[in-house]
C-alpha positions in Angstrom: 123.5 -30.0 60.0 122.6 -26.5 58.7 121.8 -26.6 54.6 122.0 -24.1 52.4 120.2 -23.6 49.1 120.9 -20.6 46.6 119.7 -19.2 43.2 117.2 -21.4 41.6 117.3 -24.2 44.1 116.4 -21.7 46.6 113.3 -20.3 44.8 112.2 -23.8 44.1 113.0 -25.8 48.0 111.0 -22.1 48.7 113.8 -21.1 51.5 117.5 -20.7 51.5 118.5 -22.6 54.7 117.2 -25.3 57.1 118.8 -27.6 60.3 118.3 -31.0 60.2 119.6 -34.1 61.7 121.0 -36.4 59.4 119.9 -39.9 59.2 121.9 -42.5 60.0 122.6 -44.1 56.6 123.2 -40.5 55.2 127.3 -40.5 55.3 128.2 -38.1 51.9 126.8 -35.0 50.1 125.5 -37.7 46.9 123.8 -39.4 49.9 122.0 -36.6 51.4 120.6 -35.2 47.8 118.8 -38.5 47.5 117.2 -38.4 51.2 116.5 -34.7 50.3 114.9 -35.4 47.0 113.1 -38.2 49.0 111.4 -35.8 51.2 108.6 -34.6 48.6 108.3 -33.2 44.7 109.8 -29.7 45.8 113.0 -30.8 47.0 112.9 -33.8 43.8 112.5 -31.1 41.4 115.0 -28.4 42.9 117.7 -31.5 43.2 116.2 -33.5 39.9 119.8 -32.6 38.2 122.3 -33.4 40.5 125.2 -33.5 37.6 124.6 -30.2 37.4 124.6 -28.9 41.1 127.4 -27.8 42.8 128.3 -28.5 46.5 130.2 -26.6 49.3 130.9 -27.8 52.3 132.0 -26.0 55.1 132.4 -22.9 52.7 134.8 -25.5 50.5 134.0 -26.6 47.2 133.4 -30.5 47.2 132.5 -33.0 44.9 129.3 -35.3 45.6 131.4 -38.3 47.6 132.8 -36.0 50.4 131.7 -37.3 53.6 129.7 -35.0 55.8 128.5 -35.2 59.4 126.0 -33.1 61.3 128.1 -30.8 62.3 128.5 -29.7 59.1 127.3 -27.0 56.5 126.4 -27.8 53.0 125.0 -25.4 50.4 123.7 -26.4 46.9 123.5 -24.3 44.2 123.6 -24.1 40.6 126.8 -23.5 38.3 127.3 -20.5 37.5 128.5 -18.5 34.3 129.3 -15.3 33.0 129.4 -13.2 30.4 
């Protein structure tokens, strides 16, 4: 699975993309934020408000109990708003 992070979750994780395999109990984007954020204080504090994160998958917008697979693509990032 290739993951995408932008903005401030990017600065934080400390690089916009990474491949990983996803663990077998891993089965929806709500599921892989808390194996991410279990992987160590950066990815806990870039994830820390997930109500607030948005998800894409495969380039679609999704909300946190789409099911994913490793063949996918997620990105996180924060909302965003204008002016």
């Amino acid at each position: 699975m290739k993951i995408l992070y932008f903005a401030s979750i990017r600065a934080r994780v400390g690089h916009g993309e990474e491949e990983i395999a996803l663990p077998p109990d891993v089965k929806t984007v709500a599921d892989l934020v808390g194996w991410l954020k279990s992987r160590g204080d950066t990815y806990a504090e870039a994830l820390a408000e997930a109500r607030t994160l948005r998800a894409a998958l495969n380039q679609e917008h999704v909300s946190f109990d789409a099911a994913i697979k490793n063949s996918d693509e997620v990105a996180f990032f924060p909302p965003v708003t204008g002016g």
